[in-house]
C-alpha positions as CSV (number, residue, x, y, z in Angstrom):
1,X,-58.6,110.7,92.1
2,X,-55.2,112.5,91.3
3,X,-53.9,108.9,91.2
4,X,-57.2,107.2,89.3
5,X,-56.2,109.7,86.6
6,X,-52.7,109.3,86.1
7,X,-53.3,105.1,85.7
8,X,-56.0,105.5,82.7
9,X,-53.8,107.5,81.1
10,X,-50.9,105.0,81.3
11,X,-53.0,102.5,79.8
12,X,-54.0,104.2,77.3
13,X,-50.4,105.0,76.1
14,X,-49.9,101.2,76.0
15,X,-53.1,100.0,74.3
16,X,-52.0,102.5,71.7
17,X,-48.5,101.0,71.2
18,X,-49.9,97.5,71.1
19,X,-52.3,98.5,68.6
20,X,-49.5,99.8,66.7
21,X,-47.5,96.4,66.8
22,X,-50.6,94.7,65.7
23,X,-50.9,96.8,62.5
24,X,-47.6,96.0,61.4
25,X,-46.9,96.3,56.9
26,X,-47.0,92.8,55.5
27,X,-44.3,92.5,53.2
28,X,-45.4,92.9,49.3
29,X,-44.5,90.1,46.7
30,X,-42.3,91.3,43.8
31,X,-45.1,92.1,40.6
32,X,-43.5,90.2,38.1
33,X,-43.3,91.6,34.8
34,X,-45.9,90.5,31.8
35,X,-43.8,90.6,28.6
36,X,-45.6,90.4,25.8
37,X,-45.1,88.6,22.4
38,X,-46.5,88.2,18.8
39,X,-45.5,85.9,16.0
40,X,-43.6,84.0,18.2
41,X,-41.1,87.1,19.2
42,X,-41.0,88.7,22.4
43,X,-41.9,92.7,22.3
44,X,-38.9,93.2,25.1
45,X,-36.2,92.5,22.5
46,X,-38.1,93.6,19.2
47,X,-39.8,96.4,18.2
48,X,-43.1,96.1,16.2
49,X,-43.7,98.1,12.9
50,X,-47.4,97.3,11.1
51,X,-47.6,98.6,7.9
52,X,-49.8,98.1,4.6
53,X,-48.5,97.0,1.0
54,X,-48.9,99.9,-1.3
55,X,-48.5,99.8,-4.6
56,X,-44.9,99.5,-6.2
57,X,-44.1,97.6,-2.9
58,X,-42.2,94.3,-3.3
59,X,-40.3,92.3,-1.0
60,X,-37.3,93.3,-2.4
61,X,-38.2,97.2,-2.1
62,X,-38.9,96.8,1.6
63,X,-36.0,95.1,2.8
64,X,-33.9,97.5,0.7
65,X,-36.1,100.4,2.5
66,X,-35.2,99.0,6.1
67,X,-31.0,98.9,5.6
68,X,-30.6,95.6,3.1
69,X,-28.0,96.1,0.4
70,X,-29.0,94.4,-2.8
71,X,-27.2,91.2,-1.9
72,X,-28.4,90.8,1.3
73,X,-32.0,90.9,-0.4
74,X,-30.7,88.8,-3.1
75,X,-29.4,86.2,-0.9
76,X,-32.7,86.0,1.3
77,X,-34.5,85.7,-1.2
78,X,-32.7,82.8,-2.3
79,X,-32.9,81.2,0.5
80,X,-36.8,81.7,1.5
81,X,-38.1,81.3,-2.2
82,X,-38.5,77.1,-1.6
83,X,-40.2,77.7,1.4
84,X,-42.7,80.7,0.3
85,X,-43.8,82.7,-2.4
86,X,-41.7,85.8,-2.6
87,X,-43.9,87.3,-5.5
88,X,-46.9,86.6,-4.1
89,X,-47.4,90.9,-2.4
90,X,-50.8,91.8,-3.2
91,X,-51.5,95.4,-3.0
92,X,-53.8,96.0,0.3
93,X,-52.5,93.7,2.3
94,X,-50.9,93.8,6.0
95,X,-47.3,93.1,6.7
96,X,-45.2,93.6,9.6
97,X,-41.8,94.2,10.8
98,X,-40.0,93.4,13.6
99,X,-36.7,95.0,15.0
100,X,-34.3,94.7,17.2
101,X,-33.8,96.9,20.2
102,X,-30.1,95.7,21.1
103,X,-29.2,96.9,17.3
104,X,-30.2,100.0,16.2
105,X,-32.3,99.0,12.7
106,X,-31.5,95.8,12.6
107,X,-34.3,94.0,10.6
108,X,-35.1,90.9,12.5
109,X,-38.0,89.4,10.5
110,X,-40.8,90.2,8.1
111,X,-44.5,89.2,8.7
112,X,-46.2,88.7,5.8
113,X,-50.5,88.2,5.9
114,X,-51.0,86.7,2.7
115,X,-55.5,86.1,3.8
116,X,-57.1,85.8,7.0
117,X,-55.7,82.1,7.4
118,X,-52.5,83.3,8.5
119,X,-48.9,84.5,8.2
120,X,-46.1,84.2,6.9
121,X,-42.4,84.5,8.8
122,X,-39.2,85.7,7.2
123,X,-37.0,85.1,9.9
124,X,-33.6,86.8,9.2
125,X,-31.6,86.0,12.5
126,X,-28.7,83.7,12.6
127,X,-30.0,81.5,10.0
128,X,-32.2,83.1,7.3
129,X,-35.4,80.8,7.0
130,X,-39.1,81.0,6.3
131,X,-42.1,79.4,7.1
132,X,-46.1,79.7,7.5
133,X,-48.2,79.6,10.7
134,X,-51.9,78.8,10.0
135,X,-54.9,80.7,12.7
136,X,-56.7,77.2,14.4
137,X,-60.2,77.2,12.7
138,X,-62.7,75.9,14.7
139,X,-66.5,74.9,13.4
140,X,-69.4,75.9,14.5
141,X,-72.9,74.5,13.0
142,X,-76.6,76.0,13.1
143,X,-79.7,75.4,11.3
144,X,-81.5,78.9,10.0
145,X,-84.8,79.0,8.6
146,X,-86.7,82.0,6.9
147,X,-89.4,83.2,4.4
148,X,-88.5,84.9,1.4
149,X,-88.0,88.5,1.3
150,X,-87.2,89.7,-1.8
151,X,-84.8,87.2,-2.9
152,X,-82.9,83.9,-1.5
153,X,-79.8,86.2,-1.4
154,X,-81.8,89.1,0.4
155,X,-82.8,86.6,3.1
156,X,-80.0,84.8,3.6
157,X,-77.7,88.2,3.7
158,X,-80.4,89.3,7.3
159,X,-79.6,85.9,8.6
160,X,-75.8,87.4,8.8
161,X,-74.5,84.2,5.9
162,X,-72.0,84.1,3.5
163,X,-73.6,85.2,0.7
164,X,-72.0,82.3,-1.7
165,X,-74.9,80.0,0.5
166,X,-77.2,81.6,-2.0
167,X,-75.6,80.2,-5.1
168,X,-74.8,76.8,-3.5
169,X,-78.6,76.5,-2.3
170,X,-79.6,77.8,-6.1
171,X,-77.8,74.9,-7.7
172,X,-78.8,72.4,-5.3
173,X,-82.1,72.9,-6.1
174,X,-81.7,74.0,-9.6
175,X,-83.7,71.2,-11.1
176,X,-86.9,71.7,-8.9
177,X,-87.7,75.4,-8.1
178,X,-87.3,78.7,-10.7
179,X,-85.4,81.0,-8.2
180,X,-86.4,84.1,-10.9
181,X,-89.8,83.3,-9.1
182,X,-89.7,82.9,-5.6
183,X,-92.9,83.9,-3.8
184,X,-92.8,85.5,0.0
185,X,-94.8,82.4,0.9
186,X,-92.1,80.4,0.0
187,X,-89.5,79.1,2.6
188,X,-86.5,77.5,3.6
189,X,-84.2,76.3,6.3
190,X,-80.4,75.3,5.6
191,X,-77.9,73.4,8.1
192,X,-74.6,75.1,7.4
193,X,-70.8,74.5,9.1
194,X,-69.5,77.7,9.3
195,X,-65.2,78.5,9.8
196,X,-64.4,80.8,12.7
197,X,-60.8,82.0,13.3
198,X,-59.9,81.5,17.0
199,X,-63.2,81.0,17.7
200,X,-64.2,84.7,17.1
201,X,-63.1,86.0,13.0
202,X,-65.8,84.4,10.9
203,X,-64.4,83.1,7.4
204,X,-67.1,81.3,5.7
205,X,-69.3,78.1,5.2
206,X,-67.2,75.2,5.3
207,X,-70.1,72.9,4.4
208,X,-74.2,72.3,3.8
209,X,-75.1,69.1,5.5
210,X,-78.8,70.1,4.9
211,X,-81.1,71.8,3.0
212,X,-85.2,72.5,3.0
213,X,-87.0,74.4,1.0
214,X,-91.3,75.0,0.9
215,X,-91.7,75.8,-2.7
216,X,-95.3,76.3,-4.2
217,X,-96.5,74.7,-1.2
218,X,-95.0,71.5,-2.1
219,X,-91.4,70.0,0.3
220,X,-88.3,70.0,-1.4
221,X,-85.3,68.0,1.2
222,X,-82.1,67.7,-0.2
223,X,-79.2,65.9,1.8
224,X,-75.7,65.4,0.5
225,X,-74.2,62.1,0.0
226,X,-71.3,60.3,-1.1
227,X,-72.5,56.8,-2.2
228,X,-70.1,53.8,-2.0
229,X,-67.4,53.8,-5.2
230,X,-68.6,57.0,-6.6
231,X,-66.2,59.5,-7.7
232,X,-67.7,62.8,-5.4
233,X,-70.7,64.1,-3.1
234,X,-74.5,64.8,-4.8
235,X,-77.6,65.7,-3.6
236,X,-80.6,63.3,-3.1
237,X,-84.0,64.2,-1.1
238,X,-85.0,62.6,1.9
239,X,-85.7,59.3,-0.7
240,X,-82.6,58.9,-2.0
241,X,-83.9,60.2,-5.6
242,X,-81.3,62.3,-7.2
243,X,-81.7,66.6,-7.0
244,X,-79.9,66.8,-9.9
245,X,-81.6,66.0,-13.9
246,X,-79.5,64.8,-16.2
247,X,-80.0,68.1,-18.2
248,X,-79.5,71.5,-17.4
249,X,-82.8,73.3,-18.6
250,X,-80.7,75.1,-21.5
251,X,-76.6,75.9,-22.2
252,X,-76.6,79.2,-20.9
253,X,-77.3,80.7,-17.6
254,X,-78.7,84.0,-18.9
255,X,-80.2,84.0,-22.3
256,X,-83.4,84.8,-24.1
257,X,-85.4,82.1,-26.1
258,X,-85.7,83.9,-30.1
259,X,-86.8,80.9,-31.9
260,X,-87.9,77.1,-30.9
261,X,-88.0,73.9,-32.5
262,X,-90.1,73.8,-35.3
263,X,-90.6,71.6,-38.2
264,X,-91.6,75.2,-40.3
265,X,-90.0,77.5,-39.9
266,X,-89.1,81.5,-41.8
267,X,-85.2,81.0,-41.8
268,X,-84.4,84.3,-41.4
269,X,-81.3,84.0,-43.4
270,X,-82.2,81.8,-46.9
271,X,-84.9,83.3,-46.8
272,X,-87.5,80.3,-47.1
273,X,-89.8,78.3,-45.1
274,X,-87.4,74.8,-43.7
275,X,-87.6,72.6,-40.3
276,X,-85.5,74.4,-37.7
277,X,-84.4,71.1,-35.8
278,X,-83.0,73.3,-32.7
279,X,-83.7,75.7,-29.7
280,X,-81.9,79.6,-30.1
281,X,-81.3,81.2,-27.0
282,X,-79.7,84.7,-27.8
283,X,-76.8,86.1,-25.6
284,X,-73.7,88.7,-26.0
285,X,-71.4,87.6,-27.6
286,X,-68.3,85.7,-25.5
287,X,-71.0,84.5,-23.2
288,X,-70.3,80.8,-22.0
289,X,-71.9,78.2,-23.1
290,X,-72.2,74.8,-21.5
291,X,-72.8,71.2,-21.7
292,X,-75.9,70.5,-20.8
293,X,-75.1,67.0,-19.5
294,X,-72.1,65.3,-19.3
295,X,-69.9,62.8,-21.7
296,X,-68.1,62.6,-24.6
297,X,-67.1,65.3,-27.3
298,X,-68.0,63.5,-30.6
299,X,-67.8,66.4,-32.8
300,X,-66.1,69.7,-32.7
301,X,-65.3,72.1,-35.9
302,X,-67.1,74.2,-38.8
303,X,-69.5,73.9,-41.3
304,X,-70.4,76.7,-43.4
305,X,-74.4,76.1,-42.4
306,X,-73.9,75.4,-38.4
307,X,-70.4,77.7,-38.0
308,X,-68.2,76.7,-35.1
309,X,-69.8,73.7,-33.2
310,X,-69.8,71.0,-30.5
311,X,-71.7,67.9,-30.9
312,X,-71.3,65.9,-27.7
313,X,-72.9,62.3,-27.1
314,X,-74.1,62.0,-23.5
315,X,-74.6,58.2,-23.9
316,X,-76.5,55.4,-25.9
317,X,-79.6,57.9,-25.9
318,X,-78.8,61.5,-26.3
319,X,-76.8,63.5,-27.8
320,X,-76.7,67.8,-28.3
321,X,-75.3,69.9,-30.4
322,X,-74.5,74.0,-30.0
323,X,-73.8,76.1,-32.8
324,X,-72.6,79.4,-34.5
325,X,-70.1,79.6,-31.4
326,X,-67.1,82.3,-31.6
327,X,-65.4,80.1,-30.2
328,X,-64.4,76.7,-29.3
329,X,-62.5,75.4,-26.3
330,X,-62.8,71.6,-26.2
331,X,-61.9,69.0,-28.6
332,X,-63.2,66.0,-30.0
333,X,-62.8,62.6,-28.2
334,X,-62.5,64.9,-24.5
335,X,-64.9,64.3,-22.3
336,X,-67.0,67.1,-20.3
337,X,-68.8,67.3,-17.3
338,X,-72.3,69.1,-17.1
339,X,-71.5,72.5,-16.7
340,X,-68.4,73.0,-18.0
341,X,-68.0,75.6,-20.6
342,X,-67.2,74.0,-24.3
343,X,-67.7,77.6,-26.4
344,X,-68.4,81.1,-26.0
345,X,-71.7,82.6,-27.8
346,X,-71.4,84.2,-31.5
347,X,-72.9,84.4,-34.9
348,X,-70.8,82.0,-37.6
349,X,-72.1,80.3,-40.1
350,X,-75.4,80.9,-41.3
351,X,-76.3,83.7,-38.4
352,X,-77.9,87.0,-38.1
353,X,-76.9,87.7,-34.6
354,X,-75.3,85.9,-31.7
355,X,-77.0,82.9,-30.6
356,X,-76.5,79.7,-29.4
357,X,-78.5,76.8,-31.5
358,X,-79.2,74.4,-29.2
359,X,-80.1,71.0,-31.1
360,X,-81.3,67.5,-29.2
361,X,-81.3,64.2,-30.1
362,X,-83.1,61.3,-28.9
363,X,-82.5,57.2,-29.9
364,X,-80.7,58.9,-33.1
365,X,-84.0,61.2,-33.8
366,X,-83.4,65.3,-33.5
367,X,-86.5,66.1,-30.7
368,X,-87.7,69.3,-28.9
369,X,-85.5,69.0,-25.9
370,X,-88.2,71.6,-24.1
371,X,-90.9,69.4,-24.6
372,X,-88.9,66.0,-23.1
373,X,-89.3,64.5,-19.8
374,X,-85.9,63.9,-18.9
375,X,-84.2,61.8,-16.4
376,X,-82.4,62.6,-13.3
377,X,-79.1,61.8,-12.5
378,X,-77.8,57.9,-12.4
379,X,-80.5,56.9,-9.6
380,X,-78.9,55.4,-6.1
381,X,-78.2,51.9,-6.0
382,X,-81.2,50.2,-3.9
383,X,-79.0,48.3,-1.6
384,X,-77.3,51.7,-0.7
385,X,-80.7,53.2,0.6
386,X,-80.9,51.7,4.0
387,X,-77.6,53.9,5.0
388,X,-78.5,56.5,3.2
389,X,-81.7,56.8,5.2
390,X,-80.0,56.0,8.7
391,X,-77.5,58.7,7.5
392,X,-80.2,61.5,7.0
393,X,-82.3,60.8,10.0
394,X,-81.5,62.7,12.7
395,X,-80.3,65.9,10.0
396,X,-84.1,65.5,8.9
397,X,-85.2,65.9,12.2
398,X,-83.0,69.0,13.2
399,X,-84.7,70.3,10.0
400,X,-88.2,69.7,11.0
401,X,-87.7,71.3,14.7
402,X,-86.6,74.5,13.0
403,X,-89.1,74.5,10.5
404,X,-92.2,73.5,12.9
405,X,-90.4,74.9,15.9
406,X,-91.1,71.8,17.8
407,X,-89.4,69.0,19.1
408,X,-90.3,66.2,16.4
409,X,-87.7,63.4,18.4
């Protein structure tokens, strides 16, 4: 047994030591080291300062502020001012600086953040240059849909859009629905392409490519469309009839209708009963007026009776006329698209306040331009339908699944 005793424990001592051999330390592999770099520079030579521009800063003021004499800044700006726009420091704006480590303040180069687009480099190494790096924008496209609440901007702003969408969708369908009086019942849906910044920063719509909208109970479609030879993109619905009228429903945006066409009329300044041969929608003064349609100024001056005017003849048809203007900023023989300001509000001539007399003529004939049917925009060329149509169809349809919230295909 004395013998029995002795062997276990001998075999025991060398299982151990083979158990020790068998748990032998793998060599580890060298971690290597992650370095990292921004704006093209690599943090292990530079060191990086992020600051804000504050006001009295200028480019020259903060290279002078980070150990450049005054022609050291003079001469980089010479050299850079081709490439960028030195003066353009806005006040609230990010910068950055980079130094180097090897030199004790050496400036290395400034990082400029002129928007959320991207940056520009000042790169004052060997050779002093500059140049701009733009973020890649990527696009990204949904269809929202909503009632209103409150207003179009209201509901647009709790679907988490750029609120310019509202004014875009306001215009568009300008001609059909009064957005002053929008119902809750009412309700649209919008196919937008929105810009994202590396896929993550969002910086707006870059684009409608459809637009609904359930006004009054009644459909309202309105695709954009660039037909063949024509100088931009318009709006047509899911026909191909034009969203846009001819006419704006009155030269200012923002007014307040004192006096209408009438063939008897109190003038309130002579005193006596005359024909008042125009709409007056009063506004502050300065406010701008616009053309109503587009073409060709025909008249523009002062009469003692009408002040400063415009007379501006749309085409073989129509022609209007605004008066008692402050002031005038277009002249005759220029042509003007609808919209475009022509004159500011005011009271000359034969005014008791400031107004804008709108005045309308038909075939030659001065008419109530609130009591005309007017026409829409030039109407699409037939022949151009059939694309249009193919063009619209499967937007129409994305439309209608979001609206129904079935699959329509």
């Amino acid at each position: 047994m004395k013998y029995l005793a002795y062997l276990v424990i001998a075999l025991t001592v060398i299982s151990c030591k083979k158990s020790v051999e068998v748990e032998s330390v793998v060599p580890q592999e060298p971690i290597e080291e992650v370095v990292a770099e921004v704006y093209g520079f690599n943090l292990k030579d530079y060191e990086l300062i992020e600051d804000t521009i504050r006001n009295g800063d200028n480019l020259g003021k903060i290279f002078a502020d980070n150990n450049l004499n005054a022609t050291e800044v003079h001469n980089v700006i010479e050299k850079v001012k081709d490439s960028i726009n030195v003066r353009n420091i806005r006040i609230g704006q990010t910068y950055a600086l980079l130094k180097s480590k090897k030199e004790e303040n050496k400036l290395a180069a400034f990082i400029y953040h002129p928007n959320k687009m991207g940056y520009q480099v000042i790169d004052l190494r060997d050779s002093v240059h500059a140049y701009t790096k733009m973020y890649p924008v990527s696009i990204k496209r949904r269809t929202i849909t909503s009632t209103i609440d409150g207003s179009l901007s209201v509901s647009l702003q709790k679907q988490g859009v750029d609120q310019t969408l509202a004014t875009r969708m306001s215009q568009i369908f300008a001609w059909s629905i009064d957005f002053f009086k929008l119902q809750p019942e009412d309700r649209f849906a919008v196919t937008i392409e929105e810009k994202y910044i590396n896929d993550t920063v969002y910086i707006g719509i870059e684009k409608i490519d459809a637009a609904y909208f359930n006004y009054r109970g009644k459909d309202l479609y309105s695709f954009p469309y660039k037909r063949p030879g024509s100088k931009g993109i318009e709006y047509y619905d899911e026909e191909g009839k034009p969203m846009k009228s001819m006419f704006l429903k009155a030269p200012l945006k923002f007014f307040h209708i004192t006096s209408r066409y009438s063939k008897n009329r109190f003038h309130p300044v002579q005193k006596r009963w005359k024909a008042h041969g125009g709409t007056d929608y009063a506004a502050p003064s300065g406010t701008p007026i616009m053309a109503t349609a587009s073409g060709v100024v025909e008249r523009a001056g002062y009469t003692a009776g009408n002040g400063n005017y415009v007379k501006v003849r749309h085409n073989g048809t129509y022609s209007t006329q605004y008066l008692h203007m402050s002031k005038i900023l277009v002249k005759n023989g220029q042509y003007v698209n609808q919209g475009d300001v022509i004159g500011r509000v005011g009271s000359t001539g034969l005014a008791t306040g400031p107004h804008v007399c709108y005045r309308f003529w038909k075939n030659g004939v001065q008419v109530d331009p609130l009591n005309q049917v007017l026409p829409n925009s030039e109407p699409m060329d037939k022949k151009d339908i059939p694309a249009y149509q193919a063009h619209i169809k499967q937007l129409k349809i994305e439309l209608d699944q979001v609206i129904t919230g079935k699959n329509t295909q």
